[in-house]
Every structure is written in C-alpha cells, then in structure tokens.
N, C-alpha and C positions, 0 to 999 in steps of 0.2 A: 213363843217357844219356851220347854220346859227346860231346865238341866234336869240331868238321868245320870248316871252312873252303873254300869257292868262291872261284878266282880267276877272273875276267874278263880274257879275253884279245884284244889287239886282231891284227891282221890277221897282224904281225910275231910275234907270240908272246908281245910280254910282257903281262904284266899290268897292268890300267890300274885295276883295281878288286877288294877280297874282301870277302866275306860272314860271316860267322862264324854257324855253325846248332850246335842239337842234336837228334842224330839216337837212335836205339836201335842198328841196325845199319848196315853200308856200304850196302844196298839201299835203305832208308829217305834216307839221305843221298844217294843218286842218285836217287830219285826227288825229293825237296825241290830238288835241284841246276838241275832239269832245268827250273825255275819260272823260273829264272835265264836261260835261252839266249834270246838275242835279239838275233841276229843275230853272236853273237858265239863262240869256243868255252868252256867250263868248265873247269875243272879239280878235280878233289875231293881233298884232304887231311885225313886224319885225323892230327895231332902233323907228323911226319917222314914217316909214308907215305901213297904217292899209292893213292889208293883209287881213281879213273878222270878219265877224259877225255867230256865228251860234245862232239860236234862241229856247229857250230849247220849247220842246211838250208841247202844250195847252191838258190839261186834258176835 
C-alpha cells in the first residue's frame, strides 16, 4: 500500500481541504479520489508527485 493524498480545491485553486488515503496503485487512488468530488475539483498526490486531477461536473 501507497499513501496518497486528495486536495480539495475551491473555485480559485487553492486548497481548502486534504484527505490522506491508501491506495495499491495510482488507479486505485483515482478511483477512491473520485468519492471526494463534490462540486469541487481533486487533486491526487502520491509523496511529491501529482498522480491527477479529476475535475468536478459543470452544471
């Protein structure tokens, strides 16, 4: 198991909130990430590298 980290991003970009998960692989961690979006976008970090972005639904 890896640690991962989700930041929650508000409108402007920064982060208002993280998550701290563990995952087995990046995929794994983008799917757990994706639990996260609501209304807002993710970010996924594994250590120092950014593993993705998921970008919440445009209404």
């Amino acid at each position: 198991m890896k640690d991962y980290r989700a930041y929650l991003l508000d409108q402007d970009g920064h982060i208002f909130s993280a998550h701290g998960f563990d995952a087995v692989d990046d995929e794994e961690a983008l799917q757990k990430a994706t639990r996260l979006v609501d209304g807002h976008d993710v970010e996924i970090w594994q250590l120092a590298r950014k593993v993705g972005q998921i970008k919440a639904a445009i209404d």
